[in-house]
C-alpha positions in Angstrom: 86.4 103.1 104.8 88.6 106.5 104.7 89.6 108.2 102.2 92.3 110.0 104.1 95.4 109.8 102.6 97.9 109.5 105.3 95.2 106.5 106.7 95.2 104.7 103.0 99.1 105.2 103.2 99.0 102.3 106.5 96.1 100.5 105.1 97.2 99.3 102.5 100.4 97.7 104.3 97.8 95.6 106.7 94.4 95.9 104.5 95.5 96.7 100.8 91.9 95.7 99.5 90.0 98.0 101.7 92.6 100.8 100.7 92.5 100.2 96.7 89.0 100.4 97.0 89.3 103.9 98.7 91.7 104.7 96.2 88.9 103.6 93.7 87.0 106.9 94.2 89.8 109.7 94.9 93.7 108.5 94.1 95.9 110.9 96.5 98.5 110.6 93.7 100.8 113.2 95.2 101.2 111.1 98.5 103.2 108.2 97.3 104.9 109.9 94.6 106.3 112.9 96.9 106.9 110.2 99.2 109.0 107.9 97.4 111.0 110.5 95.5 112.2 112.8 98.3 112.8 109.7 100.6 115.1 107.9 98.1 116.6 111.5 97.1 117.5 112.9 100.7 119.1 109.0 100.9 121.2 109.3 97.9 122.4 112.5 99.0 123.2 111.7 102.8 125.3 108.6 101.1 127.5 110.2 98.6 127.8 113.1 101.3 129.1 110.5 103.9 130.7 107.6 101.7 134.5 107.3 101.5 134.5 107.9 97.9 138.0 106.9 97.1 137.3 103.4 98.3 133.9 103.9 96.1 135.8 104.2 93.0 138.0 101.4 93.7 135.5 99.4 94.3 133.8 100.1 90.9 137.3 99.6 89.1 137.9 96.5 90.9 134.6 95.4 89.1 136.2 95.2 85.8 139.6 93.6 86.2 140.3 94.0 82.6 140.8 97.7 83.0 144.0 99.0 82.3 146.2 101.4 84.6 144.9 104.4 82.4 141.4 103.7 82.1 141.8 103.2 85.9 142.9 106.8 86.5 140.5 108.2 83.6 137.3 106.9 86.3 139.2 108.6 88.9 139.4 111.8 87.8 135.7 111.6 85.8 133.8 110.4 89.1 133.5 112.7 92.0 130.9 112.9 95.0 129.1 116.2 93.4 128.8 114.4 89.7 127.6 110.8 91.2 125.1 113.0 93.5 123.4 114.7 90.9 123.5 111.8 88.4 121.9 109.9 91.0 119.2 112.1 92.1 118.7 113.5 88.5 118.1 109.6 87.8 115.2 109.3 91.3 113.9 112.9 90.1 113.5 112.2 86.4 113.4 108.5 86.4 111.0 107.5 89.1 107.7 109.0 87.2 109.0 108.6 83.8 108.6 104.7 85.1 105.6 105.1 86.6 104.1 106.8 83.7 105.1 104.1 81.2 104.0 101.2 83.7 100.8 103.4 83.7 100.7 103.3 80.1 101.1 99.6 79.9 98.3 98.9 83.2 96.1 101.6 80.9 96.4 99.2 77.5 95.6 96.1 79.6 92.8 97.5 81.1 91.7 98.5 77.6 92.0 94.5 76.7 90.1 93.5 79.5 87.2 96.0 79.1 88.2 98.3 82.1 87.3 102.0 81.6 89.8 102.9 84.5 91.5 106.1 83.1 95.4 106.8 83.0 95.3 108.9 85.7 93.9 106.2 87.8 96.6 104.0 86.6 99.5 106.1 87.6 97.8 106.5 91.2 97.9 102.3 91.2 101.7 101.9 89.9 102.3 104.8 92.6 100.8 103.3 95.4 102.1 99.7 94.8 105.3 100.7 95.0 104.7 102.1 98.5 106.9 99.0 100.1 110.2 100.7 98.4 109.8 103.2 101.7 110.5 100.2 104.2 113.9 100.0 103.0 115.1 103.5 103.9 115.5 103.0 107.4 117.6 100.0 105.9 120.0 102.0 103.9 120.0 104.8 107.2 121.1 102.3 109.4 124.2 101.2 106.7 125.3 104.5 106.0 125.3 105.1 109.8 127.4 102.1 110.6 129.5 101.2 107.7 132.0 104.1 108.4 131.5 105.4 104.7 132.8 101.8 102.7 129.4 100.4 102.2 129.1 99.9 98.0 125.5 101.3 97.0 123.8 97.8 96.1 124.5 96.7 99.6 122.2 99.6 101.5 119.1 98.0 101.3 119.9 94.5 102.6 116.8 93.0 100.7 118.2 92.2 97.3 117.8 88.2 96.7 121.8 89.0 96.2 122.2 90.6 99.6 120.2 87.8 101.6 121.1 84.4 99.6 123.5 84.8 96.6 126.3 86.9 97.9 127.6 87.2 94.6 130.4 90.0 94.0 129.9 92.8 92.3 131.7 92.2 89.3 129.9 89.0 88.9 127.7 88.7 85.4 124.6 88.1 87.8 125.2 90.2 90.5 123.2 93.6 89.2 120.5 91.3 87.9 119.7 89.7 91.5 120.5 93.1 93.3 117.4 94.2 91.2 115.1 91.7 92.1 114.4 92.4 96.2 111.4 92.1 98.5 109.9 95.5 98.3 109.4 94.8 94.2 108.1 90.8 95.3 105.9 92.8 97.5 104.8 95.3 95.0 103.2 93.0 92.7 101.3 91.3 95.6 99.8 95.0 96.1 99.3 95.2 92.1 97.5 92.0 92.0 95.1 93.2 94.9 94.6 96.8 93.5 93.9 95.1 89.7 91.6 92.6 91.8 89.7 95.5 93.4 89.4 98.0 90.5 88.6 95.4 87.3 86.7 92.5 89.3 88.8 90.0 87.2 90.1 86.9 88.2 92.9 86.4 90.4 95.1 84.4 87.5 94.4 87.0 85.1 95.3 89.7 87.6 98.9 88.0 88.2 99.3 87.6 84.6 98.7 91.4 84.0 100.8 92.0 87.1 104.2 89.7 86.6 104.0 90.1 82.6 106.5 93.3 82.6 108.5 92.1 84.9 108.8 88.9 83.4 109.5 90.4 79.5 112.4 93.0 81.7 113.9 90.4 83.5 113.6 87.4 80.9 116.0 89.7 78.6 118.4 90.8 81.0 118.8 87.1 82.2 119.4 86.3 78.0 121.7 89.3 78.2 123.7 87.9 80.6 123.3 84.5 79.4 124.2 84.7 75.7 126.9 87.8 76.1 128.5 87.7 79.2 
């Protein structure tokens, strides 16, 4: 079993319980982490670099048909390609560990409930590593950006969204954000989550999908009442 990082980092796409246990003994943190951050980043930046932005924003307006002719012209003039770049990577940079830390938090509280002794640290490593399936999609979002001819809107890059593959639904649609969020590298995550909690605690598989699906299923039951009750 290695404990080489760049090995783990393949492993655990064709033998996730052989890696988790390597990842048991000595995390590699860093790997994932830089990983996942730089790709998306360098992908945010090619798009807004390359995306015609004009047709960007009137996209967005067209979202909300309500606006008036001024508010129209107020988004115009507040959005432009540097602003959206570095609120987009200021969102990866800041916002992908600030995430990870609080899903950390949570897998560390659990853990506590089920008598692990599995440290925070440890737990970060896990949420880290699980979401090692978000990297498939980048060649995705190269290959849009390189053949939409700069009008691709940014929910369609990955083509993996449940809205993307089955729903279609437009973007000003009530449920279109909610099933552009729910795509296969996050359904593939929790499979990974399910194995490394499996591997690391010893507990039963029913209990590990419990621990697994129970944020998801608090995050997206409220958005769908959101929606539901307001919209």
């Amino acid at each position: 079993m290695s404990n080489n990082a760049a090995a783990i980092s393949f492993q655990i796409f064709y033998e996730p319980g052989k890696a988790f246990a390597a990842l048991r003994d000595k995390s590699h943190t860093w790997l994932p982490l830089l990983a996942i951050i730089i790709g998306s980043a360098a992908m945010m930046y090619w798009y807004f670099q390359t995306v015609d932005f004009p047709w960007m924003v009137d996209q967005a307006a067209a979202a909300s048909p309500d606006m008036t002719a001024e508010q129209r012209d107020a988004m115009h003039k507040m959005m432009s390609p540097t602003m959206m770049t570095w609120t987009a990577l200021g969102g990866i940079l800041l916002g992908t560990p600030i995430a990870y830390a609080l899903y950390a938090l949570y897998y560390l509280l659990a853990g506590k409930f089920l008598g692990s002794d599995i440290s925070y640290g440890k737990w970060f490593a896990l949420t880290a590593w699980t979401s090692l399936p978000r990297l498939l999609v980048l060649p995705l979002m190269a290959l849009q950006i390189m053949t939409s001819g700069g009008r691709v809107a940014m929910e369609d890059l990955s083509m993996v969204s449940l809205n993307f593959l089955l729903l279609h639904l437009p973007v000003g649609h009530p449920w279109a954000g909610f099933f552009n969020s729910l795509d296969v590298p996050l359904l593939w995550s929790i499979v990974l989550t399910v194995i490394g909690l499996r591997v690391w605690t010893g507990r039963s598989l029913a209990t590990c999908i419990t621990v697994s699906v129970l944020p998801l299923v608090v995050i997206f039951g409220l958005w769908a009442a959101k929606i539901a009750l307001f919209a």
